[in-house]
N, C-alpha and C positions, 0 to 999 in steps of 0.2 A: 399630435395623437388625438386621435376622435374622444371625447367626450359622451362619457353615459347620457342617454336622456331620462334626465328626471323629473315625472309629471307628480307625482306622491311621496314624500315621507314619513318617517315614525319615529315617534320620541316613546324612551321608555326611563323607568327608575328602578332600578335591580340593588340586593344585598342590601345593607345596614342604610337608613334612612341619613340626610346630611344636610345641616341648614344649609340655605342655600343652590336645592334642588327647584324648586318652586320657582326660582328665578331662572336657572337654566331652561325649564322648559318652558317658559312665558318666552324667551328670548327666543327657541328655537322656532315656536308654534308664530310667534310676529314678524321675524326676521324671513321665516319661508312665505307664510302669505305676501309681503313685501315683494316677495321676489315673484310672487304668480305661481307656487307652488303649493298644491293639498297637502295638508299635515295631519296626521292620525298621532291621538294619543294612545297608547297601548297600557290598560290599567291594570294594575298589581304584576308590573315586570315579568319573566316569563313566564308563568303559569295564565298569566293573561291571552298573551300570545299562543298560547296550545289550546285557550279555551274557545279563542273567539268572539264571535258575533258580539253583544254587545259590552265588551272587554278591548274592540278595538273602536273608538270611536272621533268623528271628526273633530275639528275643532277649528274655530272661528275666533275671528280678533277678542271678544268678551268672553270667550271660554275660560281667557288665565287672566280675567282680570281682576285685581284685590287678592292677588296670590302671593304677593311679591314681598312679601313682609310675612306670611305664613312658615312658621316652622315645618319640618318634615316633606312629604311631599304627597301633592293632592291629588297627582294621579295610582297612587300605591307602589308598595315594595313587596314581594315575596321570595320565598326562597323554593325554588323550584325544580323535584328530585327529576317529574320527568323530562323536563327540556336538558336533564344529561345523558338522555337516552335518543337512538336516533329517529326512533318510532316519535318521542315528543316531537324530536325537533321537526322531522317530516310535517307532523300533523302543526307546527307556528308557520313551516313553507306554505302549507294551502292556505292559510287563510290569511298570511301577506297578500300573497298571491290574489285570492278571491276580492281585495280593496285596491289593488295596485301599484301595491308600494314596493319601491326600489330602493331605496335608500331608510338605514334605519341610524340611530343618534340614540348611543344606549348613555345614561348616566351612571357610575356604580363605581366598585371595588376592582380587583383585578381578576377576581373568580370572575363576578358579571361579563367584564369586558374579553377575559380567554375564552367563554363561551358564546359572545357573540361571536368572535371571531370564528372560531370551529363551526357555525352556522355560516358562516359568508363560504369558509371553504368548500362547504360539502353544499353547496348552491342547488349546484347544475346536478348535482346526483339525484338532490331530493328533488328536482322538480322530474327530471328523467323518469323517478320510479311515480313519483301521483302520474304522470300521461299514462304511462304503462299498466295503474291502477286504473284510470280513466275517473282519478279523481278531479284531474283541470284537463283544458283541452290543450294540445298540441300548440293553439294557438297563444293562449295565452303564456304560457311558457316560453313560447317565442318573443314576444313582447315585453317580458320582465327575463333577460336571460344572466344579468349580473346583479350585486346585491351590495352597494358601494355602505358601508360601516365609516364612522366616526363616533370615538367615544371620547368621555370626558369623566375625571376622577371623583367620584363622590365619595369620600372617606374623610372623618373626622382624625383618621390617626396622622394623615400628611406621611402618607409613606411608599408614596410611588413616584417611580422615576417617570421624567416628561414632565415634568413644572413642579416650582418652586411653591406653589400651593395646592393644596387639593379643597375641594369645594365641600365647605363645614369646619375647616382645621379653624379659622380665625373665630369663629363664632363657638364651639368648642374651648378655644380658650378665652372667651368671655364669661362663662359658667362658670371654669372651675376657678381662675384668676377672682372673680364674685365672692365664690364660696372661698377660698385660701384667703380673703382679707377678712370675710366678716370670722371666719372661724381663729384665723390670727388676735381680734380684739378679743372673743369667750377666751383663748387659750392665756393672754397679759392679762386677764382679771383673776385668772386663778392659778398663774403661774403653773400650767397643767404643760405637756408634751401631745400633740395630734401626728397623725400618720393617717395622712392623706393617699387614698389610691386613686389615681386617675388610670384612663384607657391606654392601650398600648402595648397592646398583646405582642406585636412583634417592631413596635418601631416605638422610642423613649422621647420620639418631638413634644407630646403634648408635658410629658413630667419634664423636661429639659425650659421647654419656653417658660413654661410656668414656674418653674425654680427661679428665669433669671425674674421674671415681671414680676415677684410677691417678694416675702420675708424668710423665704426656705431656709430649712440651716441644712437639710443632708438630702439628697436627691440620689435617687436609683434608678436607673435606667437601663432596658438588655442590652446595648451597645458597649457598654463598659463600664460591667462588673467594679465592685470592687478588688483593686491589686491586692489590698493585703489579707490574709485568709485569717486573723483575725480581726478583721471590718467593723463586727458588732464592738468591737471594747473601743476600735479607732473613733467609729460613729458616739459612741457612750461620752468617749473624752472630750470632743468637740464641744456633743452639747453642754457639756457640764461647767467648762471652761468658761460658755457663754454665758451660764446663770452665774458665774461666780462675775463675771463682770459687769452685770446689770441686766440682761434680759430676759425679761419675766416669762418672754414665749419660745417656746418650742417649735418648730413645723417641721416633718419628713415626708416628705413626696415620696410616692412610690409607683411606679409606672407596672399593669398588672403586668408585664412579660419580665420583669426583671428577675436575675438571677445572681450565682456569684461565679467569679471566674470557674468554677467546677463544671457549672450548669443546672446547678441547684436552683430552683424557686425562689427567691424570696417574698412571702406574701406580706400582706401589712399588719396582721395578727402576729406574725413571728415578729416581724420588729417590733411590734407593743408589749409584746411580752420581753424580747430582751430590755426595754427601757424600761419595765415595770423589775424585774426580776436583780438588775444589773445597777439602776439609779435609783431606784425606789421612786420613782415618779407618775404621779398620779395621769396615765396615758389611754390617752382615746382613738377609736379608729372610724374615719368618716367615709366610706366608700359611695363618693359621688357617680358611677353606674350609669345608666343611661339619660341621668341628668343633663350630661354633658354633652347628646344628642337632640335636643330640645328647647324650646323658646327660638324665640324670633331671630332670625340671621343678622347678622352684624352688618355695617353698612361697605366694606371691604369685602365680604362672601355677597353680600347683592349685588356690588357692580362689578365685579370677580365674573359670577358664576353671566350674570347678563353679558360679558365682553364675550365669555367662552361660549356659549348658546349663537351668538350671532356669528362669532367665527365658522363654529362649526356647520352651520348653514353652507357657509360662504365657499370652505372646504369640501363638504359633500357633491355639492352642485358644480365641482371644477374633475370631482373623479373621474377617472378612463377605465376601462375595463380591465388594465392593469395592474390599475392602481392598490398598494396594500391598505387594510384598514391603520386608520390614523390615527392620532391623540393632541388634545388641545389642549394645550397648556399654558403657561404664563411662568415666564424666564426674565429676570429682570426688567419687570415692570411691561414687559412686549408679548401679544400673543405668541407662541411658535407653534409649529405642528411637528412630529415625530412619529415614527412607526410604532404602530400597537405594542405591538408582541415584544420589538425590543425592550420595551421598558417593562414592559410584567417579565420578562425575562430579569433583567436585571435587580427588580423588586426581590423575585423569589431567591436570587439566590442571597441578597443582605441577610432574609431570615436562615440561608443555610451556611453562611458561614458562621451567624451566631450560635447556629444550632449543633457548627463544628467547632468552637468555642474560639475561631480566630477574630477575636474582639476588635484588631488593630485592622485588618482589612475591612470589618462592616463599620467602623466608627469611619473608613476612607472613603468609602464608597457612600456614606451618606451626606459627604462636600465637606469643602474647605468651610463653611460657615457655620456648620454644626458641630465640628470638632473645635472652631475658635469660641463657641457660647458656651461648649462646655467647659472649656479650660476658663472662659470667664467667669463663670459662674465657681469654679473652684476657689477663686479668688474674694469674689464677695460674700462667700459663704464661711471664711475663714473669722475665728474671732478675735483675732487682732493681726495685722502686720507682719509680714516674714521678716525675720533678723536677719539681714543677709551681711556683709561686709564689703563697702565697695571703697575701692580707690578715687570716684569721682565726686567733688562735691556739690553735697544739699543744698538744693535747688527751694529757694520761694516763690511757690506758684496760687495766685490769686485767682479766684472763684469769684463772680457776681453778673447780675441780671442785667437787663436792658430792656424797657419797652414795656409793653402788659405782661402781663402774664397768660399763662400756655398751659395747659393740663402736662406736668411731665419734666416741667422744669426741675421740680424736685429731684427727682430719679435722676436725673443727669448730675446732679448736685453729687449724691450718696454715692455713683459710681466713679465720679471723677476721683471724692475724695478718698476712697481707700486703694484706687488704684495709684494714684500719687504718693498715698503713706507706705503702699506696698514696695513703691522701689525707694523708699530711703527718704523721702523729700518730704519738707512742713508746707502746707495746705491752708493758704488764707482764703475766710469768708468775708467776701465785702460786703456790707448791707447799704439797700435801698438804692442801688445802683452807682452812677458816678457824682449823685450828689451823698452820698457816704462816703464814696475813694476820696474827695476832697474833705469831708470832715475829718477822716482818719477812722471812720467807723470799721473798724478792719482786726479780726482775730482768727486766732490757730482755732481748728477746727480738729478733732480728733475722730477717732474709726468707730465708736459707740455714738458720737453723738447724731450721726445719720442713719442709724440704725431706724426702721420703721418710714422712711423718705419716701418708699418707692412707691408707695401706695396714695400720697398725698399728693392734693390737688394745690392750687396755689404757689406761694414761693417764698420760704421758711427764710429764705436771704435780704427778701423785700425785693420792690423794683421799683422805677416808675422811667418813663417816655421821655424823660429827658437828653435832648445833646447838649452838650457845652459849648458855652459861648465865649468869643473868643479872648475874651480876659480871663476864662477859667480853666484855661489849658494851663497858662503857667501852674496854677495849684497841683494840677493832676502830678504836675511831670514832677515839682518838687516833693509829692504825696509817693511816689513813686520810687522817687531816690531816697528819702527816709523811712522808707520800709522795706528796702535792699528788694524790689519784685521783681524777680529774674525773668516771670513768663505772665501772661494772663489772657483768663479763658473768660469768655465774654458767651452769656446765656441770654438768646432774646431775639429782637426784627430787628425793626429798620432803626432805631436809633442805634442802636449798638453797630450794627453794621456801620452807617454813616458814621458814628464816632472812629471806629476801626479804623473808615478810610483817612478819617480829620489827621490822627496820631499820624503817619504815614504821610499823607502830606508838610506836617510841621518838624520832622525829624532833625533837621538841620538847624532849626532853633531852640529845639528843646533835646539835648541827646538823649534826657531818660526815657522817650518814647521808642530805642533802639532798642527793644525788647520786644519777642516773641508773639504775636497777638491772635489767637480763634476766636472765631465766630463762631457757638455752635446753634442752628437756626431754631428759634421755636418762638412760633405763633402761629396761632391758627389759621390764618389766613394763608398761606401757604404760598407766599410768593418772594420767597430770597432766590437770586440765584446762585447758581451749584450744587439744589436740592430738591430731588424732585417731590420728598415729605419734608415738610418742616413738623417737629415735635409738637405735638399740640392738634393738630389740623385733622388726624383721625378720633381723637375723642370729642373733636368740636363737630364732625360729620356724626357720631353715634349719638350727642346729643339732639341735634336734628332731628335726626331720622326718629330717634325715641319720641322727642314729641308731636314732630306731623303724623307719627301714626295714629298717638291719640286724637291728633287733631281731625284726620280723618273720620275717624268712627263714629265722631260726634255729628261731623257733617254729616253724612251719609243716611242719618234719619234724619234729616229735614229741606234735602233736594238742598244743598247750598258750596257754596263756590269760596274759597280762603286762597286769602294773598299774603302767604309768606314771605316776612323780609328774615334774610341772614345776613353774616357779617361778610366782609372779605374788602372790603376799603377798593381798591385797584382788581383786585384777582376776581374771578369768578368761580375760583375753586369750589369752595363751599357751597355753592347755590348752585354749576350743574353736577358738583357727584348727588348732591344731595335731593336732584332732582330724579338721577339717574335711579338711584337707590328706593323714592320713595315711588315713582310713577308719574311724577308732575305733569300736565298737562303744556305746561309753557314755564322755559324758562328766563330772565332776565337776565345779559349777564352787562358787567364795565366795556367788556371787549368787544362784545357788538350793539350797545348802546340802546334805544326804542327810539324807532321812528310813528309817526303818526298812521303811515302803511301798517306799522305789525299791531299796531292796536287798532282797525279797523279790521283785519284778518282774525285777529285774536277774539272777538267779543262775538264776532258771525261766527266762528265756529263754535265756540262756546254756547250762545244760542241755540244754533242747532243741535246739538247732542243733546242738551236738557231738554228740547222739543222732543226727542227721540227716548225719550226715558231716561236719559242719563242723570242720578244720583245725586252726585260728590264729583268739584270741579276741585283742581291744586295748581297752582300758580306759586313760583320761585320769585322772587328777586333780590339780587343784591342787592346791598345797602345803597352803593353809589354807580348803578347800572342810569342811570338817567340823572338830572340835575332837575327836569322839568317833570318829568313824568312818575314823580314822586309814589310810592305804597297807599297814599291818603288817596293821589289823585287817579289811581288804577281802582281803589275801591268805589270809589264814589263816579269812574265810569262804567264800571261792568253792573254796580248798582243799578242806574239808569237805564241801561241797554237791554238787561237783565229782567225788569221786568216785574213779571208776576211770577216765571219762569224757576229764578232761584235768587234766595240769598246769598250777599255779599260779603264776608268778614277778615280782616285782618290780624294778621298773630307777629308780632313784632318779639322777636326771640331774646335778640339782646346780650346780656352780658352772662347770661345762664349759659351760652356757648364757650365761655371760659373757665365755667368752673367746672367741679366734678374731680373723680378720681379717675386719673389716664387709663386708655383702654389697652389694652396687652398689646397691640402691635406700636403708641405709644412710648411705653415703657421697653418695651426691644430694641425699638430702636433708638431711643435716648442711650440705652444700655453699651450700645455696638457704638454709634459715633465719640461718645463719649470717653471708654477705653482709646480709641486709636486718636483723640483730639490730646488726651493729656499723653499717649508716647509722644505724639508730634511733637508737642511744646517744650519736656523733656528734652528730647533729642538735638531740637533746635537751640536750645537755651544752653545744651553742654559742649554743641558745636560753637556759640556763640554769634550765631545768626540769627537776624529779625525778620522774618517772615512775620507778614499780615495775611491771612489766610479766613476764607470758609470752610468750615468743611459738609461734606453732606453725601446722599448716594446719588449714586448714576448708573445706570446700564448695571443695577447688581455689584460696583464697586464704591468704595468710600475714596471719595476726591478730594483735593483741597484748592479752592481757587483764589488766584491771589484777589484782593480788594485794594489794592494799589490801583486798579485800573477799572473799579465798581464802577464807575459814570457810562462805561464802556459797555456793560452787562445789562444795561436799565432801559428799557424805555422810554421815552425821553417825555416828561414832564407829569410821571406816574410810577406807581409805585408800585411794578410788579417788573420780572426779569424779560427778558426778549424773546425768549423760548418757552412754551408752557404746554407741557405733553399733553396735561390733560385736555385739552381744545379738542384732539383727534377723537373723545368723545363725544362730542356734539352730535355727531352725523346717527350713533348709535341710537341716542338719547332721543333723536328726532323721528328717528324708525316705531323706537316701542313707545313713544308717546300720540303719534298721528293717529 
């Protein structure tokens, strides 16, 4: 089927602004010139488009450059009554028309994207009626006779069908997740109750995620009301329960669309007032508002909204004159593309079944994943343990670290252990890893004492790098058997993994190693396999990104060129998202190593752009991207070559990439592995099976792989797995940085 020709494109940014716009259209405006195509930015969304002339203008490789870190979006948003009328829209046809453009690349909401679409359909009318007006010629008309559309979701609510994110959702819950911790420690100094409102006029994602990644105790969300119709005394009881147990703080999320099964409102003033009126408690109402829209994109909505941008390129320029407009999304970690209208179709009616109060069909149609965070979250929000009475017996299941530590470890700590007291089973903390399990450093852990975990950086259990040597198995296995450990869950990298596989190996020598054993992955470095995030490895990329930006700005007033070293031992994870994220010029990575070619390539290009005005130069590398070609000895050559041209300076990151408080998508996902690590171990341990297992995600599901046969999964003589999806970024990264 023939192929539109497309000589001209348009990027625009329509309805509610969303970090991570900035980045989509740097992608679109790089990835088309790449390809030989003109690219017009169209400024303040439609109203731009009806106004014209100099509201549609060209753009060039340094048009979006140093954008890519900017909140909001710099080529504008507005909301636009006439482009709903068809007189507007006629009058955005001529003056496409009048620049050439064929193809347009709107970023917005689902209002934005249903009215680009209703302009794609009525094309060939409105160009019909300007000939007719003898507003364009005949000819030209002929020459633009179709008007090939792809859009992509900009919304911070994350409430559109066609991908698993929408562009802003992740950086959005870096704001309020910000504000719900620091407001957490005011609330433990004065034993007060807060009732948080976050966004979410008609979808509960952002008060849902944020519930599970903070301290929430009661979360409200439009998808599902509360059951019982009296809720306020159910919610009263809760909290009250929890101060009588020790917790000094309060938190209620409240998402603004929420209501109760009726379809009543509930605002967050009503619920301060019932806990003022009902508890007597000294209650505050914090409505973080378009805060939550604002600062700098996270480094997941940068190389998010950068994959999507260059897709959509990639899509436009393949339409037929057929073809319906599209939608770019991201589905288990893989671009996909999808029909427009289907998904704003299916968007709108979620809000019309809440709005027909069938809560159980819009909690279904928002996926199997959002209806398991919420039932998980019912569970960690509870203040103590269900009593339940079972027939099978209490299981002891041991918790401890392995390796450095990972932003997030904690969180995984706090939700392993109350999901394991929740079914009936006592929960041991080992401390300082497996040189503890052989002191016997090892105690019951209860449901209050990891209360406030999830926010913490570090690792409250201890850890350290150590494997066992092999005089010190026998300790483990008789530490093992005198403490009757039915299962154990192992937090951390490569030594925990390698010990993993040790036990598993010596089974036959020692039998108390016939017990159950998880992996669950966190380091930042991100290279276990079975996992395509290891825990830890997105708050090590937002520390990054946080400080090459400072480190940018600094350069940038004095023409100078920085060589950043990051971590990542074997992986180059961290050094090219974090290249991808920040704009690096070049980056280093383990896996394609430096030759003396790319550093004679690298310093002449370098050169010439500072010859040519260029600013601020940024250079990646891994810690261990070379053995010879060392951080020192990359500075002290671009130094040299460099000139008068620009300065050369190094920023060596360090151990600052492991600490911090984990970033929300962190904390999520420590949250989700973690639930389904300790069922596993559970299940395994009442069946009486030893499984040695990972666990981790893949393609959108949670996997477990065995580590009987880890040597098999490894690259042989390094310490990364054999498959590493993120590489297929390279090519991207190479585009918007040339």
């Amino acid at each position: 089927m023939k192929q539109i020709h497309i000589n001209t494109i348009a990027v625009l940014t329509s309805g509610g602004d969303a970090q991570g716009m900035n980045g989509a259209v740097r992608a679109v405006v790089r990835t088309a010139l790449d390809r030989g195509v003109d690219v017009y930015a169209i400024y303040e969304g439609y109203q731009g488009m009806i106004e014209g002339s100099d509201k549609i203008k060209a753009m060039d490789w340094a048009s979006v450059g140093g954008i890519l870190q900017r909140g909001g979006t710099v080529i504008g948003s507005a909301r636009s009554k006439a482009f709903r009328t068809r007189e507007g829209r006629r009058q955005a046809a001529r003056n496409l028309i009048q620049v050439g453009i064929d193809g347009l690349v709107i970023i917005g909401g689902d209002g934005s994207l249903t009215g680009a679409n209703l302009f794609r359909q009525e094309w060939s009318d409105l160009l019909a009626e300007l000939v007719s007006a003898g507003e364009i010629s005949r000819e030209a008309a002929r020459a633009h006779p179709h008007l090939a559309l792809v859009g992509m979701v900009g919304s911070i609510d994350n409430d559109m069908f066609g991908t698993d994110m929408t562009i802003g959702a992740d950086s959005a819950l870096h704001r309020i997740v910000e504000a719900v911790d620091a407001i957490s420690n005011t609330a433990a100094s004065h034993q007060r109750t807060f009732v948080i409102e976050v966004m979410g006029r008609r979808c509960g994602y952002l008060a849902l995620m944020a519930g599970l990644a903070t301290d929430a105790n009661w979360v409200l969300i439009p998808e599902h009301p509360p059951t019982n119709d009296d809720w306020e005394g159910e919610m009263c009881k809760s909290l009250r329960v929890g101060r009588e147990m020790g917790r000094r703080q309060n938190v209620v999320l409240v998402a603004e669309g929420a209501q109760d099964k009726h379809g009543n409102s509930i605002t967050s003033d009503y619920v301060r007032q019932i806990l003022m009126h009902r508890m007597g408690e000294d209650s505050r109402v914090t409505i973080l508002g378009h805060v939550q829209r604002g600062g700098s994109p996270s480094a997941f909505d940068r190389n998010m909204s950068t994959t999507l941008g260059y897709a959509a390129v990639d899509e436009i320029l393949q339409m037929t004159p057929e073809s319906e407009a599209k939608l770019i999304g991201i589905r288990d970690n893989d671009i996909i593309r999808s029909l427009l209208m289907e998904n704003v179709s299916k968007t709108h009616q979620v809000a019309e079944e809440i709005k027909a109060q069938n809560y159980d069909t819009a909690m279904e149609m928002r996926g199997s994943s959002f209806v398991e965070s919420f039932h998980t979250l019912l569970t960690l929000m509870r203040t103590r343990p269900q009593r339940t009475k079972t027939e099978k017996r209490r299981l002891r299941l041991a918790i401890m670290h392995s390796g450095s530590t990972a932003p997030g470890m904690n969180a995984i700590v706090r939700v392993a252990v109350r999901f394991g007291l929740n079914q009936g089973h006592t929960i041991l903390g080992v401390k300082n890893g497996f040189s503890g399990l052989m002191k016997g450093d090892i105690q019951e852990i209860g449901w209050m004492e990891v209360d406030g975990w999830v926010s913490r950086g570090g690792a409250e259990l201890g850890t350290n790098r150590q494997v066992p040597s092999e005089d010190e198995f026998e300790q483990l296995a008789r530490r093992l058997e005198e403490d009757q450990i039915n299962g154990l869950l192992i937090i951390g990298g490569w030594s925990g993994y390698q010990t993993a596989y040790q036990f598993s190996q010596r089974r036959k020598v020692y039998p108390a190693f016939n017990i159950p054993l998880v992996c669950l992955p966190a380091t930042i470095n991100n290279d276990l396999p079975g996992a395509e995030f290891t825990i830890g490895s997105d708050t090590a990329l937002n520390t990054i990104i946080n400080n090459v930006d400072k480190i940018k700005e600094s350069a940038v007033a004095t023409r100078r060129c920085f060589v950043v070293e990051v971590m990542g031992r074997h992986s180059g994870y961290l050094a090219l998202m974090s290249g991808l994220a920040t704009g690096a010029e070049r980056v280093y990575l383990p896996e394609e190593g430096i030759t003396l070619d790319d550093l004679r390539k690298d310093v002449a290009k370098l050169s010439a752009d500072f010859e040519q005005g260029k600013r601020l130069g940024l250079i990646i590398r891994s810690e261990n991207a070379d053995s010879i070609y060392t951080t020192n000895f990359l500075v002290a050559l671009f130094e040299k070559e460099g000139g008068d041209l620009f300065d050369v300076r190094q920023s060596i990151l360090g151990h600052v990439q492991r600490g911090g408080s984990p970033s929300p998508f962190d904390r999520i996902q420590a949250t989700r592995l973690a639930t389904k690590a300790v069922a596993y171990l559970i299940n395994a341990a009442e069946n009486v099976s030893a499984p040695v297992v990972g666990i981790g995600r893949q393609k959108g599901k949670v996997v477990f792989t065995n580590l009987e046969s880890l040597p098999d999964l490894l690259e042989k003589g390094v310490h990364r797995p054999k498959e590493q999806w993120w590489l297929r970024m390279r090519h991207i990264a190479k585009i918007m940085s040339q």
